[in-house]
C-alpha positions in Angstrom: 11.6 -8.5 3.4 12.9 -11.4 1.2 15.6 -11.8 4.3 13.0 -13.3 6.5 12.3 -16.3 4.4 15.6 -18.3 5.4 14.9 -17.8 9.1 11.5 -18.1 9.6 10.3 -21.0 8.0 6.7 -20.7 7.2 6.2 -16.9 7.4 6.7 -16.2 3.5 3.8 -19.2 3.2 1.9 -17.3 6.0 2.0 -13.9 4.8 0.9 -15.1 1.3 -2.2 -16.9 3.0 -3.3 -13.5 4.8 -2.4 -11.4 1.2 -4.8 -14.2 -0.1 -7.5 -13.2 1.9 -7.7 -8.9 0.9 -8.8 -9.5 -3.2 -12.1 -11.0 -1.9 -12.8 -8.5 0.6 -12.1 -5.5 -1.5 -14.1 -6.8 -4.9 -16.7 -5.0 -6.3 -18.7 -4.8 -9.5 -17.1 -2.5 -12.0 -13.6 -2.9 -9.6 -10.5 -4.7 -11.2 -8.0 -6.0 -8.9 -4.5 -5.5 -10.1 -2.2 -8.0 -7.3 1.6 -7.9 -8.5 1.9 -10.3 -5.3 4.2 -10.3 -2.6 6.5 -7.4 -2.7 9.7 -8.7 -0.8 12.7 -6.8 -2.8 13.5 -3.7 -4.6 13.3 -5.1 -7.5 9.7 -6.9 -7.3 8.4 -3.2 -6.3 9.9 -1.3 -9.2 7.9 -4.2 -11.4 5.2 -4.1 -9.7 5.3 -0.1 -10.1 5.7 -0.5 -13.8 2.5 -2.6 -13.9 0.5 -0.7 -12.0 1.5 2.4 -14.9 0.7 0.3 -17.4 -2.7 -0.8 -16.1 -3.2 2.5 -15.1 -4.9 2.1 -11.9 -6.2 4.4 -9.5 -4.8 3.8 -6.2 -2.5 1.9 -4.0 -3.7 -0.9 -1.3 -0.5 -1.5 0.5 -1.4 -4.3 3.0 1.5 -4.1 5.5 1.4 -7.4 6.8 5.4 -7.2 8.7 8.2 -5.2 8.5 8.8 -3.5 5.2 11.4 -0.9 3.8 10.7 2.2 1.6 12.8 0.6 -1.3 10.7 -2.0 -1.2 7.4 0.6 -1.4 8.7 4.0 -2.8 9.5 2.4 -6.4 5.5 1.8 -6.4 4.8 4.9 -4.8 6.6 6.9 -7.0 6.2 5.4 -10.1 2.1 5.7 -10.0 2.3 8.9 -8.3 -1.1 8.0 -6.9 -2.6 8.1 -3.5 -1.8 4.9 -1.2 -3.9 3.2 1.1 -2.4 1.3 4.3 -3.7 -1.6 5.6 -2.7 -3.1 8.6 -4.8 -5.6 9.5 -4.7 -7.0 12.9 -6.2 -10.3 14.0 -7.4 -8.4 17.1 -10.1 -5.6 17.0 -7.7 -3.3 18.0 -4.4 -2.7 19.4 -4.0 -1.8 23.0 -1.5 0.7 22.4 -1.8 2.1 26.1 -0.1 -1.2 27.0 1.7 -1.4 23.8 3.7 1.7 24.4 4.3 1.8 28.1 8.2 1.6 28.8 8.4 -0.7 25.9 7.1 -3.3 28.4 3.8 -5.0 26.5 1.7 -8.1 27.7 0.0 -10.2 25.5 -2.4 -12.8 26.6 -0.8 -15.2 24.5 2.6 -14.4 25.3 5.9 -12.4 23.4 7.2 -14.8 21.5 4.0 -16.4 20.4 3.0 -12.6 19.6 6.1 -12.2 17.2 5.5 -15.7 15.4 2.4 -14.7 15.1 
């Protein structure tokens, strides 16, 4: 969501740095990569939509790297009409989600806050 960038100062830089980081991992011979970018605003998914029409790709990697709203995914979604793929990649092997979700109390060994910058 474009609205982070103002008040988090390095996150837009961040999150661009981990997008950075998917193209490698998913190329393959015979495989073209079609990455509109960061999608941050309405507007940058309904272009990115359009492109992925014209280059009339097969599927949709959606790497979900923070928040995100559906108008900022449905215009791609809809516009392809093609399968999406979600990738929400963690820089742990797993979530504990037995802590995660217990009374919305969750303990991290690095701490909260350090957590939610993270």
């Amino acid at each position: 969501m474009d609205t982070y960038w103002p008040k988090f100062a390095d996150l837009k830089s961040r999150i661009e740095g981990c997008l950075a980081t998917v193209d490698p991992k998913l190329a393959r011979s015979g495989v073209e990569i079609i990455n509109p970018g960061l999608i941050d605003t309405p507007e940058k998914a309904r272009e990115a939509g359009h492109a992925f029409r014209q280059a009339d790709v097969d599927m949709n990697l959606l790497h979900a790297t923070t928040y995100t709203l559906s108008s900022s995914l449905l215009p791609v979604v809809r516009r392809t009409k093609l399968p999406v793929v979600v990738l929400n990649l963690w820089s742990e092997l797993a979530i504990d989600y037995e802590s995660f979700n217990t009374n919305n109390q969750c303990r991290f060994p690095i701490g909260g806050r350090a957590f939610v910058n993270h």
